[in-house]
C-alpha angles and dihedrals in degrees: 000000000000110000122174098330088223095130085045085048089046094045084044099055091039093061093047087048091060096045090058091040090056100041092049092047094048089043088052097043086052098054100260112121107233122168118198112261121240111233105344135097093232135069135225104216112181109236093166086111094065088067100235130104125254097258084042093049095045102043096049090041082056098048101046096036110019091233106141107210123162112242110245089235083064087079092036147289090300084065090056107129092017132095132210109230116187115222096184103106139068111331086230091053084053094053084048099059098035083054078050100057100030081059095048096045077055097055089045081063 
């Protein structure tokens, strides 16, 4: 018998709080700035030290790692040298493609 949801809701809100917990942490630990967002289920890491722009940094990052990511400039010239990373999916999925980024910043020097 479903009642008011609210432990399913909680559950819910825990586990997205450890994902974004996770992904800011590893962005951070590879060099890349990432604040924790407010109230999304995607972060805004700042690549602009890598020295690429947000479509180049995105679409090499997809081609030689197969980690999709939306270029910043995508939400405006303000986005420019940032990159919009979803957090909304399995938390192993997530570890792979942190691995994945953290191996491909390391590569950018």
């Amino acid at each position: 018998l479903f009642r008011s949801g609210a432990e399913a809701v909680a559950m819910m809100r825990d586990s997205y709080r450890q994902r974004r917990d996770f992904v800011v942490r590893r962005f951070n630990e590879a060099g890349i700035d990432c604040h924790l967002p407010g109230g999304a289920f995607y972060v805004f890491p700042d690549i602009r030290k890598f020295g690429l722009g947000s479509k180049d940094f995105a679409m090499k990052l997809l081609e030689q790692e197969s980690v999709a990511a939306v270029p910043g400039d995508a939400f405006g010239k303000s986005g420019e040298g940032f990159l919009r990373c979803c957090y909304a999916t399995g938390f192993e999925d997530l570890k792979t493609a942190m691995d994945r980024i953290e191996r491909f910043v390391g590569r950018l020097g």
